[in-house]
C-alpha positions in Angstrom: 0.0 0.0 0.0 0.9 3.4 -1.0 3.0 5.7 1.7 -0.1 8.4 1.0 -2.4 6.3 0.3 -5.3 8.3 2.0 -6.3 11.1 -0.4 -9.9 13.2 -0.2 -11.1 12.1 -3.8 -9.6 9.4 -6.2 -8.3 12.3 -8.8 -5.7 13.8 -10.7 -4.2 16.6 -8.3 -5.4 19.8 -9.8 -6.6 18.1 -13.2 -9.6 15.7 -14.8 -10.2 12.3 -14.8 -9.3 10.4 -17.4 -8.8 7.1 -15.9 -5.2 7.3 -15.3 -5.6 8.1 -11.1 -3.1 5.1 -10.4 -0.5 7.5 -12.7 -1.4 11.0 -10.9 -1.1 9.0 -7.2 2.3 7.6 -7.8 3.6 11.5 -9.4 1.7 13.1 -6.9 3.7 10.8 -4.7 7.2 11.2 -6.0 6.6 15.0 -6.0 6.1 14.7 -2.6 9.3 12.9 -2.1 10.9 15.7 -3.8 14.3 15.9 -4.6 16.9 17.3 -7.6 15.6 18.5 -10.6 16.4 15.6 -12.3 14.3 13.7 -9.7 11.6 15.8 -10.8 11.8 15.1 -14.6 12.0 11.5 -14.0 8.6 11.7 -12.1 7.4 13.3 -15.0 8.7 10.9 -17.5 7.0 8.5 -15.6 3.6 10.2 -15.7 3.7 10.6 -19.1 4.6 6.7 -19.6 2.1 5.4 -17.4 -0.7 7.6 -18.8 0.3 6.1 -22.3 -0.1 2.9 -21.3 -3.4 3.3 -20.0 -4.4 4.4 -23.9 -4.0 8.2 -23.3 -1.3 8.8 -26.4 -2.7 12.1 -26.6 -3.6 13.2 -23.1 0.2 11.9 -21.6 2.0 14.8 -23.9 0.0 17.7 -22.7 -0.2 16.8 -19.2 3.7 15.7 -19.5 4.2 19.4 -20.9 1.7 20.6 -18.2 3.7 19.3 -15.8 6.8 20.3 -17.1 6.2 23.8 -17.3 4.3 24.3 -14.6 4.7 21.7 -12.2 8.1 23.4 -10.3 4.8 25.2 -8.4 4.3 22.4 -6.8 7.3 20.4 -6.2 8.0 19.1 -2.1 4.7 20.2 -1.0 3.5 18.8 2.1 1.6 16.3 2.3 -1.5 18.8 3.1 -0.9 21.2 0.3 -1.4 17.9 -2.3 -4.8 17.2 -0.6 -3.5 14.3 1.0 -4.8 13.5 5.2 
């Protein structure tokens, strides 16, 4: 079982559904984890490679881009700024 495992709503933090929550938890997790910048890409890579293999070829570039550009906002939150108990 997941370290955060307890979120308020099965979603994509701060982005629809699109059947892919198992690929937002687990980047919603490494940002948490935080780390180098590189850490951070790789987190995002990931994203974008789970997402495609749940069928979203289109949907994993712009949230991978998304993400990219504007994901340093969120990077080593807390646990509480991600919406997580």
């Amino acid at each position: 079982m997941s370290l955060f495992h307890t979120i308020k709503a099965g979603r994509c933090t701060m982005a629809p559904e699109l059947n892919v929550t198992p690929c937002c938890l687990a980047h919603d997790e490494a940002y948490l984890k935080g780390g180098s910048a590189a850490d951070r890409k790789a987190a995002d890579i990931a994203l974008r490679t789970c997402m495609r293999s749940k069928g979203q070829k289109v949907a994993c570039w712009i949230y991978y881009f998304a993400v990219r550009i504007f994901g340093w906002v969120g990077w080593n939150w807390t646990k509480e700024e991600m919406g997580y108990e």
